[in-house]
C-alpha positions in Angstrom: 19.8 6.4 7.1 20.6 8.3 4.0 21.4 12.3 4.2 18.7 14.4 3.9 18.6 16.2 0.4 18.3 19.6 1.7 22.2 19.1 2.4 23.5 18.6 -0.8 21.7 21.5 -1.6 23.7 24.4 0.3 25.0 27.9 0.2 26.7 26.7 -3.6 23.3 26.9 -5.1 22.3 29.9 -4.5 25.8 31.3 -5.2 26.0 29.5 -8.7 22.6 31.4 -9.4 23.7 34.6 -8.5 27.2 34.1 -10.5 25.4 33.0 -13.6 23.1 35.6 -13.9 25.3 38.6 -13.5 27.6 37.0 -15.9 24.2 37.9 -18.5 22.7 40.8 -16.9 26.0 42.7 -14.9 23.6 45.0 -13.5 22.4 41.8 -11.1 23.2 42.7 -7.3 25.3 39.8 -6.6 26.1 40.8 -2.7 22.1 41.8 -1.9 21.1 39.1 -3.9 23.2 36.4 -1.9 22.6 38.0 1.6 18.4 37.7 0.9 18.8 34.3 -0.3 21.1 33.2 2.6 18.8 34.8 5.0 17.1 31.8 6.9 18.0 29.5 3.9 19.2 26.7 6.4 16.2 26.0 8.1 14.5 25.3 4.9 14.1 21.8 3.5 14.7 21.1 -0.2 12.1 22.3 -1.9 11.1 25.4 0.2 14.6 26.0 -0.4 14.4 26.3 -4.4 11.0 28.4 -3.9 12.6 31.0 -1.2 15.5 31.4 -4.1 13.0 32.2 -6.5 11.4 34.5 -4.8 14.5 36.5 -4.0 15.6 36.7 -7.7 12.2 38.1 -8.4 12.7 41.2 -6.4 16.5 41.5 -7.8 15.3 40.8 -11.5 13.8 43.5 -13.8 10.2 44.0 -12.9 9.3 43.3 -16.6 8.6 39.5 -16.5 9.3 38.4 -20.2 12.4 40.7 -19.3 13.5 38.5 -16.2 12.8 35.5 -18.0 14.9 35.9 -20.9 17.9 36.6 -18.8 16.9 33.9 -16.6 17.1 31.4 -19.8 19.9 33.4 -21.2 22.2 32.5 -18.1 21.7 29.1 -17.8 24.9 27.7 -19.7 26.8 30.7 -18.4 30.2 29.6 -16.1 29.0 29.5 -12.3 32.3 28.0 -10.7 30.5 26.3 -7.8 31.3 22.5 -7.1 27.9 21.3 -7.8 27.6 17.8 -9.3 25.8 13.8 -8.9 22.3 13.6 -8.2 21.7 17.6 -7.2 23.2 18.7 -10.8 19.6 19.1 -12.6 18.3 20.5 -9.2 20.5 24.0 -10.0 17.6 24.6 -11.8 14.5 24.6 -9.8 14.0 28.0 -8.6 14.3 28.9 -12.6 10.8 26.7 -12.7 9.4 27.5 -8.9 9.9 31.6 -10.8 7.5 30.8 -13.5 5.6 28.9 -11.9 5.0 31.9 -9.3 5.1 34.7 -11.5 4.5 33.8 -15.0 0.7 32.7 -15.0 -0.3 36.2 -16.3 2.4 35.5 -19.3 1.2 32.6 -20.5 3.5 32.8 -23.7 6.9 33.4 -22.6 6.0 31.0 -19.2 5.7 28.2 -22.0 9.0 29.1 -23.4 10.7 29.3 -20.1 9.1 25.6 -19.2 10.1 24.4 -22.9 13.4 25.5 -22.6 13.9 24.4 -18.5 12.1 21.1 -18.4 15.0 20.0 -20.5 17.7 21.0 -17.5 15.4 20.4 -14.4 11.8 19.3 -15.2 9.1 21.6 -15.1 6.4 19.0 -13.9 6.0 21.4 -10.8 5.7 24.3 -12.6 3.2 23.5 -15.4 0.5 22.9 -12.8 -0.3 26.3 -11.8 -0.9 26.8 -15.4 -3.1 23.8 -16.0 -5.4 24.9 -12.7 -5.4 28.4 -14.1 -5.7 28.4 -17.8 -6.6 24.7 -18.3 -7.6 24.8 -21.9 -4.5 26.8 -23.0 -2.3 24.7 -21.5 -4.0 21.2 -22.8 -3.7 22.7 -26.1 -0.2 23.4 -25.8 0.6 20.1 -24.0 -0.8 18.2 -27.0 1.6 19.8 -29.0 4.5 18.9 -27.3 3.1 15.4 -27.4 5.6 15.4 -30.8 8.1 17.4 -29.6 11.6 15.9 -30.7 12.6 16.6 -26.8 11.9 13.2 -24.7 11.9 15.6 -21.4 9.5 17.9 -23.1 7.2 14.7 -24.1 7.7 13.3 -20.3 6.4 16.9 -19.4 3.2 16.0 -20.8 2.8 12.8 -19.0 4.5 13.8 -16.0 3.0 17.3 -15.3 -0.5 16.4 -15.9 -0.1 13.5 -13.1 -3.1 14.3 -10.9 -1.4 12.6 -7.4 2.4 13.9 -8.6 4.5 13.6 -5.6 6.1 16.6 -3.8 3.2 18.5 -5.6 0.0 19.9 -5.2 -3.1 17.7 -6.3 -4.7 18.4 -9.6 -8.4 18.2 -8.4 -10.3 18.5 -11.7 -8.3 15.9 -13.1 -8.6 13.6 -10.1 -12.6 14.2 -10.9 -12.2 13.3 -14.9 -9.3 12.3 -15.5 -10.6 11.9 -20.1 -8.5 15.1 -20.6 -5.3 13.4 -19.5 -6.1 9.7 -20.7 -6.2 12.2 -24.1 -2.7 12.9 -23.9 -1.8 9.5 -22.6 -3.1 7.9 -26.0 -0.7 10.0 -27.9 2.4 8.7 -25.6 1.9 5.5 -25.0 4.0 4.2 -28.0 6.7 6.9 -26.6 10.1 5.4 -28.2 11.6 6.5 -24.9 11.4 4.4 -22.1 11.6 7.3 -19.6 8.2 8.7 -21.3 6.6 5.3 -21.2 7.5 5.0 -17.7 5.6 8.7 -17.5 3.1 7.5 -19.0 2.4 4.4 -16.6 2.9 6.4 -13.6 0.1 8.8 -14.5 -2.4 5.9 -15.3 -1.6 4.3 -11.9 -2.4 7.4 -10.3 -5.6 7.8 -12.1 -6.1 4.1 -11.1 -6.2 5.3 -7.2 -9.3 7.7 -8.2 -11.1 5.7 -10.9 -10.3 1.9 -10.8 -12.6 1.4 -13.9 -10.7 3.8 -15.6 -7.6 2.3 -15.0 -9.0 -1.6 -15.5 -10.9 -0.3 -18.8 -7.5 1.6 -20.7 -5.2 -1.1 -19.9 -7.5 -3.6 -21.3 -8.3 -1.7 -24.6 -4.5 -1.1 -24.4 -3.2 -4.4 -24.2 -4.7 -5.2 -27.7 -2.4 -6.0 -30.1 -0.1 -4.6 -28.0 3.7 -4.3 -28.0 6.1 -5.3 -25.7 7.0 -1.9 -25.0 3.4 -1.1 -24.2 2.9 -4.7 -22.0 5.3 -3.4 -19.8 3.0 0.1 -19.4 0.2 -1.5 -18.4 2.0 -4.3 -16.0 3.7 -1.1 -14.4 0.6 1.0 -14.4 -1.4 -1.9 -12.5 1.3 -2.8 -10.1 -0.5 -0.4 -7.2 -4.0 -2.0 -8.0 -3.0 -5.3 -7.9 -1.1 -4.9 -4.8 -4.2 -3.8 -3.4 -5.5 -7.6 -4.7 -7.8 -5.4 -7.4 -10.0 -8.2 -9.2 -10.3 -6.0 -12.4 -6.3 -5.2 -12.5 -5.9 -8.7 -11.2 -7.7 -9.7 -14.7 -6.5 -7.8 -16.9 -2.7 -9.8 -16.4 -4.9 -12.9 -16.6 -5.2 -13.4 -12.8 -8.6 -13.1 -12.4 -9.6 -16.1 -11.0 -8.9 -17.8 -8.0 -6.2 -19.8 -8.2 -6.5 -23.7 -7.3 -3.8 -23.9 -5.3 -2.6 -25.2 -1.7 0.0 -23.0 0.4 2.0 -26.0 2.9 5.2 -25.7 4.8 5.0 -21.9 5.8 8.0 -21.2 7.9 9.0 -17.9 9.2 12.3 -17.4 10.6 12.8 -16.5 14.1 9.7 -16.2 14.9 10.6 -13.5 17.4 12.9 -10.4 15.9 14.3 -7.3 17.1 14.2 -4.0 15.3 17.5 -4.0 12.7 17.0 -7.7 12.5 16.1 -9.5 9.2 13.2 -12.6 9.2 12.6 -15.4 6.4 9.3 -16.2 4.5 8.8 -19.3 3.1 6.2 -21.4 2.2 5.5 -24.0 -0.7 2.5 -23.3 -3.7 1.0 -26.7 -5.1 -0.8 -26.7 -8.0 -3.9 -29.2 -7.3 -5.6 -28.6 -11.0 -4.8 -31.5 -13.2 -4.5 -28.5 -15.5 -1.2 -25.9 -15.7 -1.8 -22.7 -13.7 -0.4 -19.4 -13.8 -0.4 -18.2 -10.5 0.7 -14.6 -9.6 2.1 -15.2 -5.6 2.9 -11.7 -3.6 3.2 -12.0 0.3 1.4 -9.0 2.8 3.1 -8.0 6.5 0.7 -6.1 8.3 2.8 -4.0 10.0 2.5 -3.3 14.2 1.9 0.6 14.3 2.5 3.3 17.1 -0.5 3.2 18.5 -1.0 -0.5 18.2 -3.1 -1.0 15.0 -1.5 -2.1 12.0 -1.0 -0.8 8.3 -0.6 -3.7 5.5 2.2 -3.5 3.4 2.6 -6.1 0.1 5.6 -7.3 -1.3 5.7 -8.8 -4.9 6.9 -11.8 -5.0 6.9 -14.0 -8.7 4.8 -15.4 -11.1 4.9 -19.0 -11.3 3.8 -21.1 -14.1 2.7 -24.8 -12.8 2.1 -28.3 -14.3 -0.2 -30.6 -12.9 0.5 -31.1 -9.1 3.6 -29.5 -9.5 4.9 -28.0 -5.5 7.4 -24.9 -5.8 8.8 -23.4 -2.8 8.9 -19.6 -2.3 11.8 -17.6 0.1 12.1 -13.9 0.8 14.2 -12.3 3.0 12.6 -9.3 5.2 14.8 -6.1 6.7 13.4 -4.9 9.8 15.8 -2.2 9.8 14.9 1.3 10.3 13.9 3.4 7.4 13.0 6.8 6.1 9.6 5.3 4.4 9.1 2.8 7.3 9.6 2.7 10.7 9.0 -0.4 12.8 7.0 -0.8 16.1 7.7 -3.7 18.8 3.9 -6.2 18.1 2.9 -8.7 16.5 3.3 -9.1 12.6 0.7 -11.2 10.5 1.7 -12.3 7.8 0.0 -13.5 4.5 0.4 -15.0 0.6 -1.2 -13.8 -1.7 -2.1 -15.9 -4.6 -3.9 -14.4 -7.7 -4.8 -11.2 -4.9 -6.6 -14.1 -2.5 -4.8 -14.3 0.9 -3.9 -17.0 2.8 -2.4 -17.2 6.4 1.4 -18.5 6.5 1.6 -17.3 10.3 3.2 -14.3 12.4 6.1 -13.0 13.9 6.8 -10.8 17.2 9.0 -7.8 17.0 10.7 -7.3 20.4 
């Protein structure tokens, strides 16, 4: 099992912080400032840890907040001489955003500077929804504008802060209720030269896909016309939740909409009984019976043996297949019944199914010892 991320996140963090600051502001109480961060700081998890260092700063910053800011911004390329570097590099940075976030929303002006400025270092996703929940309108406005911004990670902040199910984040509720005022900003991204704003960009429309199917069904399908390749792929990744849920309106949209005309022979699943950290084999054989060619989209579902003895589906995609006339092509997939930190597996039994344009059919079961 990986190591949590809390731990790559120590004591250097907040000691970087305090070393870049007082190099801008010398008045900045280094020791007091390092013994109230460090205070409790290892029971926290990741993200409480970034807030509880935010909060600390606050008390040791001036008490004007456009004052704090600036040196806040101001210190951010200044020397720190901590060993901080991979994947928590960017993450120096998140109690600079949980600050705003916290203190800023009667500053509205110098908050949208500091997120400007931050989102390209950290991302200020987290931070900008305070401000949308608070001052909505404001904040729209000034979202739209940075729809143009020359900065791909401030054009990603449109897309990615106004995601109304953003993990490791509060819910946006008003936008889960009418989502128009983000599929507003979506419009103006969805041609995003950047890949990483167009992947944004899909990941906010799935979202609003778990709320508003219609929504979802109704903008990808307006979208797809005339559409680039570029903007194909949005609305192939924004669909990929709804059609694993076997959708018929995101199933259409690809093309998939109909039942398929197919046969599913020779399902084999392999052993048939498994232990936990084992692996098992799928396989199974699609034949076209149309005298026509299909297109057939093929996923497999495990519904997974629970705690308490129910079970929770799961889908896996699988391939699209394009078949002649009575053509027969076989399918394989290996399946890790490993331990995991997004699944953990129960001793039961496992049904498991094809799926073939989102209509399942049996291929058979497998015990977990």
């Amino acid at each position: 099992m990986a190591e949590p991320l809390k731990n790559q996140y120590g004591q250097a963090i907040p000691r970087a912080i305090a070393n870049m600051v007082h190099a801008v502001y010398p008045a900045f109480p280094k020791k007091q400032f390092l013994r109230d961060a460090l205070d409790g700081y290892e029971a926290l998890e990741l993200m409480p840890r970034g807030h509880h260092i935010a909060h600390v700063l606050r008390r040791h910053m001036p008490e004007n907040f456009e004052q704090a800011v600036g040196i806040l911004l101001d210190s951010v390329d200044a020397p720190h001489g901590e060993d901080i570097g991979g994947s928590m590099a960017a993450f120096l940075f998140l109690p600079h955003t949980a600050l705003v976030a916290h203190y800023g929303l009667a500053h509205f002006e110098a908050s949208m500077r500091a997120q400007h400025a931050l989102t390209q270092r950290f991302t200020a996703e987290f931070s900008i929804r305070p401000f949308l929940m608070q001052h909505e309108a404001a904040t729209l406005a000034r979202l739209r504008q940075w729809t143009q911004d020359p900065s791909e990670h401030v054009r990603r902040l449109v897309s990615e802060g106004t995601r109304p199910r953003l993990p490791w984040a509060p819910r946006l509720p008003a936008f889960q209720k009418d989502p128009a005022p983000v599929l507003a900003l979506l419009e103006l991204l969805k041609d995003d030269p950047a890949l990483y704003v167009r992947r944004s960009v899909a990941n906010n429309l799935n979202d609003i896909g778990k709320d508003h199917p219609n929504v979802l069904t109704g903008t990808t399908h307006q979208w797809l016309q005339n559409a680039s390749e570029e903007r194909q792929w949005i609305v192939r990744h924004a669909l990929r939740t709804a059609i694993k849920r076997g959708e018929p309106g995101a199933l259409a949209v690809l093309g998939f909409g109909a039942q398929a005309d197919v046969a599913v022979r020779g399902a084999q699943i392999t052993p048939t009984r498994a232990a936990i950290g084992e692996k098992v084999v799928l396989a199974f054989e699609v034949v076209n019976r149309s005298a026509a060619p299909q297109r057939v989209l093929v996923d497999f579902r495990i519904h997974y043996t629970k705690a308490n003895g129910s079970t929770a589906a799961k889908v896996f995609k699988l391939k699209t297949l394009e078949l002649q006339a009575g053509e027969t092509a076989r399918l394989q997939k290996t399946v890790s019944l490993a331990q995991m930190s997004t699944r953990t597996h129960y001793p039961g039994r496992h049904r498991v199914e094809a799926l073939l344009n989102g209509h399942a059919e049996p291929l058979g079961h497998f015990d977990l010892a």
